[in-house]
N, C-alpha and C positions, 0 to 999 in steps of 0.2 A: 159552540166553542170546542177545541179539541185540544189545544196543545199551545206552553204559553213558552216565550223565546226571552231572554234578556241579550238586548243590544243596543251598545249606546249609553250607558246606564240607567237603559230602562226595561219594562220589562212589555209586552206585546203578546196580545191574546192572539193567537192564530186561530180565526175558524173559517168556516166553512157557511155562505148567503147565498142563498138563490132568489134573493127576493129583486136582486138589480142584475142589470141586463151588463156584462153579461155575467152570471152563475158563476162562483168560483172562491176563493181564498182571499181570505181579504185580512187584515193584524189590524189591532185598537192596542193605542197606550192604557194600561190596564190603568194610571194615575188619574188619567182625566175623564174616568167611564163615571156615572151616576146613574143615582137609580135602577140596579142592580137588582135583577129578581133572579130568583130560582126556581126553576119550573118542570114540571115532570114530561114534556115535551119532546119527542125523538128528535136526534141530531139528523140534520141530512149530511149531506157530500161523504159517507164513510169512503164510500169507493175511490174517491178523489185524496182523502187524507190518507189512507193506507198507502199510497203509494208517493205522500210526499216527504220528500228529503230534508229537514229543516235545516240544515247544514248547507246544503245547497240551495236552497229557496232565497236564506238569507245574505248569501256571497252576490247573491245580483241584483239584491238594493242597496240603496247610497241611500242613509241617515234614516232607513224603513220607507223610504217612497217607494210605490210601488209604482207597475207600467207592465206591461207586455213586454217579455225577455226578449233582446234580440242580437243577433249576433252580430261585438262589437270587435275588429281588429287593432289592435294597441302594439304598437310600433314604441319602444322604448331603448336610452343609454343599456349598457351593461349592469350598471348599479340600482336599472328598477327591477333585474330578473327577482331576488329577494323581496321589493315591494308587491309586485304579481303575484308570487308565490304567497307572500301573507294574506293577500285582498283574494286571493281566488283560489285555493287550496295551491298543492305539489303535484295534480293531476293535470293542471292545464298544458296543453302542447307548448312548447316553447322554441322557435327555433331562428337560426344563425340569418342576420342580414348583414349587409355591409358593414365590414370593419368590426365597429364597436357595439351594434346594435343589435336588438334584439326583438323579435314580433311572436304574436298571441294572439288567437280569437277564443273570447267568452263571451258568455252568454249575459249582459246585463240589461236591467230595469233602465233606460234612459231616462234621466233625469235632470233637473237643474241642478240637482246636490253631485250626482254621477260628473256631469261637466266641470263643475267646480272641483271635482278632487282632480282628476285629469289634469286641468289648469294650477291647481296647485302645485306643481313640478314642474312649474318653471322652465316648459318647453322640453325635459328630459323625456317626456312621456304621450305620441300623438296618436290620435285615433286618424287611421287610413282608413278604414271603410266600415258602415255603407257610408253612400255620399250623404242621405239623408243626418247623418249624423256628424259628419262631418262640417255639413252647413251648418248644423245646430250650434260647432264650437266657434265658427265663425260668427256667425250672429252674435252671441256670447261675447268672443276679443270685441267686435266694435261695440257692442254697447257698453263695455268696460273702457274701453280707449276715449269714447265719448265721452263720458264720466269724469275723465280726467283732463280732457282739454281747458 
């Protein structure tokens, strides 16, 4: 354990596992941990925690899923530069596309919660690249469109 985040309205132990492949960071809802010891034990991963940003770490999970960050581009209206700017600080590039539009690449956890906020805007807000992700939103629309036939 190293440092604990509330997100969500919850709160999430971040630490630091080397026991799973691969070695690295991993958050537990501190609400649903049991069995709880305390032990005189050295932490591993310092060198991995002294250099992580919790502020940043958690701008590139959707709902604390986690995943390997990868760089997503988000093609959005005018009126999502303010939503960009709340979900991903005021340091993300942002810059000018046709017309009214506006694009950005960050770094995000891909996820099915990641997809589902995307999709919640109602078309104002699309991921252009990579393609790999971009199937993903696709998959996505038709199993939702199927849903609904």
């Amino acid at each position: 354990p190293w440092q604990l985040a509330w997100e969500n309205g919850c709160y999430y132990l971040i630490a630091y596992q080397d026991e799973k492949s691969p070695a690295g960071i991993r958050h537990y809802r501190v609400d649903k941990m049991k069995n709880i010891t305390i032990t005189d034990l050295p932490r591993d991963g310092a060198e991995t925690m002294e250099h992580l940003d919790l502020t940043i770490y958690t701008r590139r999970l959707f709902g604390m899923f986690g995943g390997e960050p990868i760089r997503v581009t988000l093609e959005g209206d005018d009126d999502m530069i303010n939503v960009l700017i709340d979900r991903f600080g005021d340091e993300i590039p942002l810059s000018r596309k046709d017309g009214d539009r506006v694009e950005t690449r960050v770094d995000v956890a891909v996820s099915p919660q990641f997809l589902g906020w995307v999709a919640s805007f109602g078309g104002k807000l699309t991921v252009t690249s990579p393609p790999s992700v971009k199937e993903q939103m696709r998959t996505l629309a038709r199993k939702l469109s199927e849903q609904y036939e």
